[in-house]
Backbone as XML, in Angstrom:
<?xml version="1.0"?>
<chain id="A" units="angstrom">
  <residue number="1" name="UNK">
    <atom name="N" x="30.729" y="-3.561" z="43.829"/>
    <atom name="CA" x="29.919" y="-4.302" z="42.890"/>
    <atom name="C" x="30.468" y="-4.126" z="41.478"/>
  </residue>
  <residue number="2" name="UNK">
    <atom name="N" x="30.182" y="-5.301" z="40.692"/>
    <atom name="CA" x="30.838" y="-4.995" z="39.114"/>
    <atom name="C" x="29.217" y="-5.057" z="38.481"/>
  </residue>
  <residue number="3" name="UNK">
    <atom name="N" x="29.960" y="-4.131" z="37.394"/>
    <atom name="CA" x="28.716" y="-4.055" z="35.992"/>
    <atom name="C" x="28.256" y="-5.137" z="36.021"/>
  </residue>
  <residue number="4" name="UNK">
    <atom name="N" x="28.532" y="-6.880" z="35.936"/>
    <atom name="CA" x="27.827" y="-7.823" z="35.708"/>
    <atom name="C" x="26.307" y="-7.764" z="36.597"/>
  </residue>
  <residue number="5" name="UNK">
    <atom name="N" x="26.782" y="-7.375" z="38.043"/>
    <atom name="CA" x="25.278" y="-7.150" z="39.300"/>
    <atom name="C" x="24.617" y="-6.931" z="38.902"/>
  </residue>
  <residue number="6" name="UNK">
    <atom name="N" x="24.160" y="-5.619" z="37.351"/>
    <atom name="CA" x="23.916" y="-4.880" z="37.326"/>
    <atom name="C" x="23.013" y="-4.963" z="36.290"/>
  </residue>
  <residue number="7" name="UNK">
    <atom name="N" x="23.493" y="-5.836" z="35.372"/>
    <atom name="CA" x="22.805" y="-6.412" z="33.765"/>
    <atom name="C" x="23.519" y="-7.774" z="33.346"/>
  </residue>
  <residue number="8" name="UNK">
    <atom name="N" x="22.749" y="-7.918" z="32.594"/>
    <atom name="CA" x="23.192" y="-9.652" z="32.374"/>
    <atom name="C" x="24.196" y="-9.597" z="31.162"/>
  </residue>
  <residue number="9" name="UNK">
    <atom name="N" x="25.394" y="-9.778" z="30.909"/>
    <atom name="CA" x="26.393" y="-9.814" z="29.872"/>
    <atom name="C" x="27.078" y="-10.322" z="29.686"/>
  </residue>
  <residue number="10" name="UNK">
    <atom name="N" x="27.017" y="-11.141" z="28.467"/>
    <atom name="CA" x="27.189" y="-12.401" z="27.918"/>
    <atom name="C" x="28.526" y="-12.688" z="27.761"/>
  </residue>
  <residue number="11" name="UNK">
    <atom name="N" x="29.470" y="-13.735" z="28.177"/>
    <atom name="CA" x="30.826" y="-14.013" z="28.014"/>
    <atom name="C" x="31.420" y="-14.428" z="26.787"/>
  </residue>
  <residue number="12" name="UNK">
    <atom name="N" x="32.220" y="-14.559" z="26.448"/>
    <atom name="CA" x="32.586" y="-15.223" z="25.282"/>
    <atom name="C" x="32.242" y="-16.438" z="24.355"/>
  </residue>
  <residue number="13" name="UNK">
    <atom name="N" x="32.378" y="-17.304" z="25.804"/>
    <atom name="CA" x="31.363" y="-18.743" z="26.139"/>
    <atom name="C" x="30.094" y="-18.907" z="25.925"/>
  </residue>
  <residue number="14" name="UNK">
    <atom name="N" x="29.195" y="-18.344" z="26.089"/>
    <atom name="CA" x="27.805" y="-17.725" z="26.172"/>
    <atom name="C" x="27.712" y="-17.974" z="24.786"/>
  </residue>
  <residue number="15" name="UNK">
    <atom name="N" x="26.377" y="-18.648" z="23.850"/>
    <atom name="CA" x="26.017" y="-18.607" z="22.611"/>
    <atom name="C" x="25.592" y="-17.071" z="22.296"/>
  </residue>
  <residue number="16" name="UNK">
    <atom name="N" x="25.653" y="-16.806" z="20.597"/>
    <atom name="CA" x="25.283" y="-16.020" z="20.497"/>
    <atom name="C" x="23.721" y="-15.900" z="19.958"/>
  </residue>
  <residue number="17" name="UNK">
    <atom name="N" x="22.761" y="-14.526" z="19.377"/>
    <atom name="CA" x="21.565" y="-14.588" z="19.667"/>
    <atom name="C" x="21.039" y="-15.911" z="19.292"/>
  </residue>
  <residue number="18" name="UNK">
    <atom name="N" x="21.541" y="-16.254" z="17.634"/>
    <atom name="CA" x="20.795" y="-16.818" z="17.084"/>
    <atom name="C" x="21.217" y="-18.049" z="16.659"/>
  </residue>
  <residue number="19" name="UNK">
    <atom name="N" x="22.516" y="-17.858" z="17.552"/>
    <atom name="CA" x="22.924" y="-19.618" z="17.609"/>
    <atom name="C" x="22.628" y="-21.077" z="17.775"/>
  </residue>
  <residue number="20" name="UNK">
    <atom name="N" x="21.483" y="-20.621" z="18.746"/>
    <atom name="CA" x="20.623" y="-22.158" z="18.784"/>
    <atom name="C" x="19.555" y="-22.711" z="18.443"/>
  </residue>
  <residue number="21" name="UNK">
    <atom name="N" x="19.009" y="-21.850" z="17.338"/>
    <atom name="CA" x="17.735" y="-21.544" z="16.805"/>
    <atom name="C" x="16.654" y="-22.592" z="16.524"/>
  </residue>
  <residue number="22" name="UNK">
    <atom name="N" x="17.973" y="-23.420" z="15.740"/>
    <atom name="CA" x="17.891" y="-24.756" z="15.029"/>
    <atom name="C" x="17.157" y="-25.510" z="16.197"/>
  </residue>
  <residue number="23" name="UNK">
    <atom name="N" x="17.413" y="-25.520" z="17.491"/>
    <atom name="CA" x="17.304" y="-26.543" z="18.841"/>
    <atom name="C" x="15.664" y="-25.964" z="19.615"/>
  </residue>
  <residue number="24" name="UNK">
    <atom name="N" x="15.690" y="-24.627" z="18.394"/>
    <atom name="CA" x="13.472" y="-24.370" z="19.310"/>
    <atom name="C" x="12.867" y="-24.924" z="18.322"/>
  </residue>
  <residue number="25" name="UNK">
    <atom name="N" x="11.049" y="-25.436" z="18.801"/>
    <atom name="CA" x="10.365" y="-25.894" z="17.886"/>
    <atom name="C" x="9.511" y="-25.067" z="16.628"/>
  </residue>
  <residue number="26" name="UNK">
    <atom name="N" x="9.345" y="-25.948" z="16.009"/>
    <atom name="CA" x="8.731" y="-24.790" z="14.515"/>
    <atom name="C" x="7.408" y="-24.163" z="15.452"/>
  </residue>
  <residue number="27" name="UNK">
    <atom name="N" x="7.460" y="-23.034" z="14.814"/>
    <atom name="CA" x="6.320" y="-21.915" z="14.693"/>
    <atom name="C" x="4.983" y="-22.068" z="14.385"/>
  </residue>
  <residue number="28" name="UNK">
    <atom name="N" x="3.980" y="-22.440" z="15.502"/>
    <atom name="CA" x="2.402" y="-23.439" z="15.031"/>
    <atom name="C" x="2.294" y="-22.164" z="14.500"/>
  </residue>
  <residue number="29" name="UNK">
    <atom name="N" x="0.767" y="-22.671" z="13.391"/>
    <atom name="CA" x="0.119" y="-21.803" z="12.392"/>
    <atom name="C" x="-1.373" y="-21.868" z="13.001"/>
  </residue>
  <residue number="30" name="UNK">
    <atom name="N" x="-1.776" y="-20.950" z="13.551"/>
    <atom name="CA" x="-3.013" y="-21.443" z="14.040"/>
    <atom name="C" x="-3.995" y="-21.373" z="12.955"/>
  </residue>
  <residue number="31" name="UNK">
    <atom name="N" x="-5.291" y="-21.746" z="13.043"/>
    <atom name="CA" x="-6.194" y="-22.246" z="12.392"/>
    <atom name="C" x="-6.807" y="-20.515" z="11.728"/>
  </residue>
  <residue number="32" name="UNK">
    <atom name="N" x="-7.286" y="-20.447" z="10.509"/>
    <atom name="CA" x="-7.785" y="-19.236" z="9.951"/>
    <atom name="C" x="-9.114" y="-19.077" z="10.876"/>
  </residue>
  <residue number="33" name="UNK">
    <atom name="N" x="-9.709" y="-20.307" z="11.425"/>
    <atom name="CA" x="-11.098" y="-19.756" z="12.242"/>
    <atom name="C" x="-10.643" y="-19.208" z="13.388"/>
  </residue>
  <residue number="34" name="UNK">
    <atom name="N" x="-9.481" y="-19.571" z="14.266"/>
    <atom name="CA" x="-9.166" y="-19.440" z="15.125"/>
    <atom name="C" x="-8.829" y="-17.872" z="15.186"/>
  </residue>
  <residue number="35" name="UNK">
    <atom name="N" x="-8.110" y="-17.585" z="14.259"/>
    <atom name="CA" x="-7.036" y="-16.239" z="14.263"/>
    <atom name="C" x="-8.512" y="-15.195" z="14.028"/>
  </residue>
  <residue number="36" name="UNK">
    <atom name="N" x="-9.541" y="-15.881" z="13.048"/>
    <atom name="CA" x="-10.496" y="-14.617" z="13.448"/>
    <atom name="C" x="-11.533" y="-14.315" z="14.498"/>
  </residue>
  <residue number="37" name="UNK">
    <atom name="N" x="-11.326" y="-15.812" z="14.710"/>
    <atom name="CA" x="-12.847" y="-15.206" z="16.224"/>
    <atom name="C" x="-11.476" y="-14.406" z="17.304"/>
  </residue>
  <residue number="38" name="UNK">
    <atom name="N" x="-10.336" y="-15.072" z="17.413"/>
    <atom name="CA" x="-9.286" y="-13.979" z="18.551"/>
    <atom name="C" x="-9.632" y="-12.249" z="17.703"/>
  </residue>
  <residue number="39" name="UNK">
    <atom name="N" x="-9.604" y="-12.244" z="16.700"/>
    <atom name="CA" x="-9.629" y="-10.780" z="16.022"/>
    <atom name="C" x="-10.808" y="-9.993" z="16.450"/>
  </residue>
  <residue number="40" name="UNK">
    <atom name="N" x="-11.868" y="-11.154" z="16.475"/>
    <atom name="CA" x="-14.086" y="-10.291" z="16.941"/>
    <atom name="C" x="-13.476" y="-10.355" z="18.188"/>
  </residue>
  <residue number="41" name="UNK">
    <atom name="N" x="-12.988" y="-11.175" z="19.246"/>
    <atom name="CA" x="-12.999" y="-11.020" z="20.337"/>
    <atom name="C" x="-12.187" y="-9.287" z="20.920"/>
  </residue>
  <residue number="42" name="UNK">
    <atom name="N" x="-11.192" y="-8.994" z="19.844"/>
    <atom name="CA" x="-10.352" y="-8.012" z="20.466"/>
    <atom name="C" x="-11.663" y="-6.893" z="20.155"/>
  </residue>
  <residue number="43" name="UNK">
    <atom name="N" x="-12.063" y="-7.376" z="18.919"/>
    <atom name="CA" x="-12.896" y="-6.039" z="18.661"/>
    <atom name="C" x="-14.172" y="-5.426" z="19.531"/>
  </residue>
  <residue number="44" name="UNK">
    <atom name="N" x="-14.594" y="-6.386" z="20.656"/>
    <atom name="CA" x="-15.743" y="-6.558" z="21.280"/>
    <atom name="C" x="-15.500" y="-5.592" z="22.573"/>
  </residue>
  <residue number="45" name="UNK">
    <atom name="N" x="-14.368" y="-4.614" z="22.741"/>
    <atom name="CA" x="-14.897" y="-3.979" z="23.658"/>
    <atom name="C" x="-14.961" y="-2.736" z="22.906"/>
  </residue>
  <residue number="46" name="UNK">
    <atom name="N" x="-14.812" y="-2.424" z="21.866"/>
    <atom name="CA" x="-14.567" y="-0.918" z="21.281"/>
    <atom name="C" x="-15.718" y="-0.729" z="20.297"/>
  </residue>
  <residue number="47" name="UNK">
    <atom name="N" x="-16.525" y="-2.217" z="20.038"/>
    <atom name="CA" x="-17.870" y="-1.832" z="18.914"/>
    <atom name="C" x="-19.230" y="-1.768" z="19.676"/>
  </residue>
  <residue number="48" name="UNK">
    <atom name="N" x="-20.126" y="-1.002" z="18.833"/>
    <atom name="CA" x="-21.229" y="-1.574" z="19.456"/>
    <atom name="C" x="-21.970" y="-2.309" z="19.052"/>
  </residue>
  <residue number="49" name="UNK">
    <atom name="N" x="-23.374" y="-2.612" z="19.169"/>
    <atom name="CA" x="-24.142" y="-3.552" z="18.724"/>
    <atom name="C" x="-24.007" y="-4.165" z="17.093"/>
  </residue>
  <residue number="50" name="UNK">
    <atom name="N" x="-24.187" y="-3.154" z="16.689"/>
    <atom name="CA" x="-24.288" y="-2.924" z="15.083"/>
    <atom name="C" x="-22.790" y="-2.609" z="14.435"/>
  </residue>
  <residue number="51" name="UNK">
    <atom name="N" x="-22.400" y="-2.522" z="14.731"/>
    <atom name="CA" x="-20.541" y="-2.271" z="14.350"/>
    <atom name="C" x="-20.429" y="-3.954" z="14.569"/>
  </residue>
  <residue number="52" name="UNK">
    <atom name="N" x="-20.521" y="-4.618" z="16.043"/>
    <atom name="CA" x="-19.769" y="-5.841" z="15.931"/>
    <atom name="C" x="-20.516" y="-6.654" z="14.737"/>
  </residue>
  <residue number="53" name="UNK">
    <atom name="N" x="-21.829" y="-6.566" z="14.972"/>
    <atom name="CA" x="-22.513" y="-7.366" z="13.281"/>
    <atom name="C" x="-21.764" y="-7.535" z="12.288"/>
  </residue>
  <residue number="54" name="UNK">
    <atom name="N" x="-22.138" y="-5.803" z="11.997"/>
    <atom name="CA" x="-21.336" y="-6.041" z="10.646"/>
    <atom name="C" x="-19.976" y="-6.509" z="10.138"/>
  </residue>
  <residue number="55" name="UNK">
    <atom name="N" x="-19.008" y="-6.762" z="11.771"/>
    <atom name="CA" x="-17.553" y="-7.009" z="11.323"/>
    <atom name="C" x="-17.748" y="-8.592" z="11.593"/>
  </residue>
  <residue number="56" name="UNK">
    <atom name="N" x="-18.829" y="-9.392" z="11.905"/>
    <atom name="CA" x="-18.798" y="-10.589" z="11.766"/>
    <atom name="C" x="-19.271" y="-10.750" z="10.450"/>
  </residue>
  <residue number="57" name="UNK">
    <atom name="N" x="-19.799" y="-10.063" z="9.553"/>
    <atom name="CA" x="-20.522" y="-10.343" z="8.455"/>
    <atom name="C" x="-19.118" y="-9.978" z="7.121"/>
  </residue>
  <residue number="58" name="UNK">
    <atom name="N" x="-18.199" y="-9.062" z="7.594"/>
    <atom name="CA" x="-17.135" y="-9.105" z="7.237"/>
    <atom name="C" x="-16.204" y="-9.764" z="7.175"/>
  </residue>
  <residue number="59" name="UNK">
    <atom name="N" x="-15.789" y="-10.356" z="8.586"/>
    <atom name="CA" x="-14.840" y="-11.300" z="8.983"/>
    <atom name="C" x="-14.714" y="-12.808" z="7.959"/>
  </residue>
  <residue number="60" name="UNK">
    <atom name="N" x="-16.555" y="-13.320" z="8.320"/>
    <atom name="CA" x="-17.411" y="-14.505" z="7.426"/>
    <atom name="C" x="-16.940" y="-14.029" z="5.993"/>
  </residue>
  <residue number="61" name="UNK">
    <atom name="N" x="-17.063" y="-12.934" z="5.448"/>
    <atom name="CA" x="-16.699" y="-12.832" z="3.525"/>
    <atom name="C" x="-15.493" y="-13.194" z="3.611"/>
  </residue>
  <residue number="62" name="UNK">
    <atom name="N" x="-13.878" y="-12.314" z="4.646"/>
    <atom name="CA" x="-12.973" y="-12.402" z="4.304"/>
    <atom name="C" x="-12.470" y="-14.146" z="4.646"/>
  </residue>
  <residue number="63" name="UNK">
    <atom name="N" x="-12.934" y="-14.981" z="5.473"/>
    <atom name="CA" x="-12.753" y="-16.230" z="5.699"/>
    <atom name="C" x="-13.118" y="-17.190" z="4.578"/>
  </residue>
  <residue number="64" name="UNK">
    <atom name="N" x="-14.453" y="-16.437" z="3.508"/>
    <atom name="CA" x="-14.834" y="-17.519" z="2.657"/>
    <atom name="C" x="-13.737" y="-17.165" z="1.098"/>
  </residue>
  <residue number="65" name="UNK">
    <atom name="N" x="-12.928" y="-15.924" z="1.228"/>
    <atom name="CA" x="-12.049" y="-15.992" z="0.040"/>
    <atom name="C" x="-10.683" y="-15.498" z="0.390"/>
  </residue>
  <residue number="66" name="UNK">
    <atom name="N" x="-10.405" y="-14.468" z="0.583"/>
    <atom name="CA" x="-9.207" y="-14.050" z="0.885"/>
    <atom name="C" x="-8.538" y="-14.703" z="1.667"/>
  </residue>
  <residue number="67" name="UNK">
    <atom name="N" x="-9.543" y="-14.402" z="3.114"/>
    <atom name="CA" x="-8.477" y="-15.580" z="3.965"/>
    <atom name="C" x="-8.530" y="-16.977" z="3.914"/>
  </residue>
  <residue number="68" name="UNK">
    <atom name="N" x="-8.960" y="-17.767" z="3.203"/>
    <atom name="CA" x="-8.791" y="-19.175" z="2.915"/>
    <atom name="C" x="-7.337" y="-19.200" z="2.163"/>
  </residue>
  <residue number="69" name="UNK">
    <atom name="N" x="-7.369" y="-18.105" z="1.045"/>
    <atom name="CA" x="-6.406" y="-18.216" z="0.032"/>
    <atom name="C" x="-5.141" y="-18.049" z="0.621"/>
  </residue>
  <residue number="70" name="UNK">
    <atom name="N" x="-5.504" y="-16.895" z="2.123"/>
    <atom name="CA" x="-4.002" y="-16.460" z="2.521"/>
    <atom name="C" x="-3.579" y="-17.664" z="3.222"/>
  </residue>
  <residue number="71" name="UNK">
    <atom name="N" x="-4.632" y="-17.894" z="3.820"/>
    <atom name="CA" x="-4.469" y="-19.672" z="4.758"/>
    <atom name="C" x="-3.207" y="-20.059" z="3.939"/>
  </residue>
  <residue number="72" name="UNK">
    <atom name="N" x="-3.748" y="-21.034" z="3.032"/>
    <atom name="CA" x="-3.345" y="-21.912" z="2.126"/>
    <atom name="C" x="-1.670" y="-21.842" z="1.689"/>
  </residue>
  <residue number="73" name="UNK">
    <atom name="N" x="-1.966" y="-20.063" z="1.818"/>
    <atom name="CA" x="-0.582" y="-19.869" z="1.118"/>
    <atom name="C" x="0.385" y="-19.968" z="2.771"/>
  </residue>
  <residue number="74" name="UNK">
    <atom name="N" x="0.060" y="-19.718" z="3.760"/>
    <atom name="CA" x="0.941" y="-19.668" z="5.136"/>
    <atom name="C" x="1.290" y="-21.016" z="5.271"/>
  </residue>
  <residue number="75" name="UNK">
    <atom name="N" x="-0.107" y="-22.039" z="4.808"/>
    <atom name="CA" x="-0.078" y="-23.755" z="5.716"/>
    <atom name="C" x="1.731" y="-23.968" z="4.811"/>
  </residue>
  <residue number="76" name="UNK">
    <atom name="N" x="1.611" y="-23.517" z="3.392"/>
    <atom name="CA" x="2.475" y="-24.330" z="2.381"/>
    <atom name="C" x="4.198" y="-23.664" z="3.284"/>
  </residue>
  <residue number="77" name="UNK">
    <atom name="N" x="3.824" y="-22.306" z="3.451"/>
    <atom name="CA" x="5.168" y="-22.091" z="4.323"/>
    <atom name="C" x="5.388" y="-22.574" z="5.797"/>
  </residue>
  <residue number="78" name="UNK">
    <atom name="N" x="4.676" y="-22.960" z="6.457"/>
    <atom name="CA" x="4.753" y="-23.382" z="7.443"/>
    <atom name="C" x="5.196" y="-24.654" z="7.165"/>
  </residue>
  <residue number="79" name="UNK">
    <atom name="N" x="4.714" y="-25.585" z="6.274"/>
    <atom name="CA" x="5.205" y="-26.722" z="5.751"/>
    <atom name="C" x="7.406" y="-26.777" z="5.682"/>
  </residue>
  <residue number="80" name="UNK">
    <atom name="N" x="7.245" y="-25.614" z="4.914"/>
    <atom name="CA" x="9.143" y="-25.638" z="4.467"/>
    <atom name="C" x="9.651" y="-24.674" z="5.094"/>
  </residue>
  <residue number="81" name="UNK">
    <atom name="N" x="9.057" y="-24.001" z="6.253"/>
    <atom name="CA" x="9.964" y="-23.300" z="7.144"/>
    <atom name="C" x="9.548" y="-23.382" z="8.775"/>
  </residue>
  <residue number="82" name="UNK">
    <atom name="N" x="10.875" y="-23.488" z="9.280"/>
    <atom name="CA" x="10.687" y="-23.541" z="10.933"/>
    <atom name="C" x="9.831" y="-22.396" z="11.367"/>
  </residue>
  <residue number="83" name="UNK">
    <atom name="N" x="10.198" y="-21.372" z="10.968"/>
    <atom name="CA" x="9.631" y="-20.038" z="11.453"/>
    <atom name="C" x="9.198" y="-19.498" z="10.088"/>
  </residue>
  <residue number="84" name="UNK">
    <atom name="N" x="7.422" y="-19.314" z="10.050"/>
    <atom name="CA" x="6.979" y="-19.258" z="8.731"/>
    <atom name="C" x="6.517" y="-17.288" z="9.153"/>
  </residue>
  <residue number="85" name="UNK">
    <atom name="N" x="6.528" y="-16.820" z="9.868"/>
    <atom name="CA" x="6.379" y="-15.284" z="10.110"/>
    <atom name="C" x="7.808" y="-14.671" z="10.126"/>
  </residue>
  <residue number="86" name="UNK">
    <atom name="N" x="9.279" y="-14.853" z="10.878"/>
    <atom name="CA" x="10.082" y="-14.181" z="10.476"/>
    <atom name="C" x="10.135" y="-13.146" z="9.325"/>
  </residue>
  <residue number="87" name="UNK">
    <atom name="N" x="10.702" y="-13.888" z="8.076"/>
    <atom name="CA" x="10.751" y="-12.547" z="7.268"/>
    <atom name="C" x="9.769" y="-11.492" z="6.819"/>
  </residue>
  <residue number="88" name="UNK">
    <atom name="N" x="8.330" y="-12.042" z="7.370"/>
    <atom name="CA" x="7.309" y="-10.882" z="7.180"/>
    <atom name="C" x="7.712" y="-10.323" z="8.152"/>
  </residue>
  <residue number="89" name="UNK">
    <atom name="N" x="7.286" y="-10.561" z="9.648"/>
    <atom name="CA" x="7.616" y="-9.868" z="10.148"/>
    <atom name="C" x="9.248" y="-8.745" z="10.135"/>
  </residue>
  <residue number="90" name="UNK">
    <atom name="N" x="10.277" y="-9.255" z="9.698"/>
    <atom name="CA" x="11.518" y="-8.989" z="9.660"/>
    <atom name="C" x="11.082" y="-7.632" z="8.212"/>
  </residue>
  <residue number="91" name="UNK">
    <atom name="N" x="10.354" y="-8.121" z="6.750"/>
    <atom name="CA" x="9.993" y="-7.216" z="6.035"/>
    <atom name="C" x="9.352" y="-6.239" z="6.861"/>
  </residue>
  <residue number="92" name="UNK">
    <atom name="N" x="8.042" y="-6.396" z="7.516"/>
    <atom name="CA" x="7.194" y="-5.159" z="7.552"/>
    <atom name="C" x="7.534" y="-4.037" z="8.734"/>
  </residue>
  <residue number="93" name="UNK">
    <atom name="N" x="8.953" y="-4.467" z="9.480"/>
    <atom name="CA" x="9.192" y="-3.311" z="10.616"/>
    <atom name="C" x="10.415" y="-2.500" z="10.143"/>
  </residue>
  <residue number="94" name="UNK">
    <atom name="N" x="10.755" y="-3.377" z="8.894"/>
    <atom name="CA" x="11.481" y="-2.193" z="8.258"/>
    <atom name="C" x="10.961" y="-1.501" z="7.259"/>
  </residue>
  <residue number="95" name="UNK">
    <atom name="N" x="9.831" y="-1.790" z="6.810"/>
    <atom name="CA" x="9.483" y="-0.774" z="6.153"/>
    <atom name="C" x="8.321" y="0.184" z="6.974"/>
  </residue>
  <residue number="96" name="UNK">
    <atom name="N" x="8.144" y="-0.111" z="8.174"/>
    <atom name="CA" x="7.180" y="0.653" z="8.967"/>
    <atom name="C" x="8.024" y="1.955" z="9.636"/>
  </residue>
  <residue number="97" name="UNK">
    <atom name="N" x="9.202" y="1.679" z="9.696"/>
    <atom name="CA" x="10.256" y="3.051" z="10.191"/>
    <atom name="C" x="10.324" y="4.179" z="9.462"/>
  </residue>
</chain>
């Protein structure tokens, strides 16, 4: 058997990672209501009664200012970039090391 059996390794021929990037579709932005009821939902097995309240009563403040504003500012990058999370993401795992 050769090393290829063994793991998948790319020939010369073979594009490289980020060669075809251009050819996937842009990066949906989901909706600010959306991204927070997925957020109460994660939170719903670890709170209890009165914990989940209050983080809907939280969630509701940060939706009526902050996160509208952050909205606003993602829709405008999502607008002029294919992939509007890359360099955050690409920023915040290097500075998380």
């Amino acid at each position: 058997m050769e090393q290829r059996d063994f793991m998948f390794l790319c020939s010369e021929e073979d594009p490289t990672t980020f060669e075809q990037d251009h050819l996937a579709p842009a990066l949906p932005l989901p909706t600010l209501d959306d991204t927070m009821e997925r957020y109460y939902q994660s939170l719903k097995p670890f709170g209890s009664e009165s914990e989940l309240k209050r983080s809907r009563e939280i969630i509701e403040a940060f939706k009526a200012v902050e996160g509208r504003t952050l909205q606003e500012i993602l829709e405008k990058k999502a607008k002029s970039e294919k992939n509007w999370v890359s360099l955050h993401f690409y920023n915040f795992s290097n500075y998380a090391v």
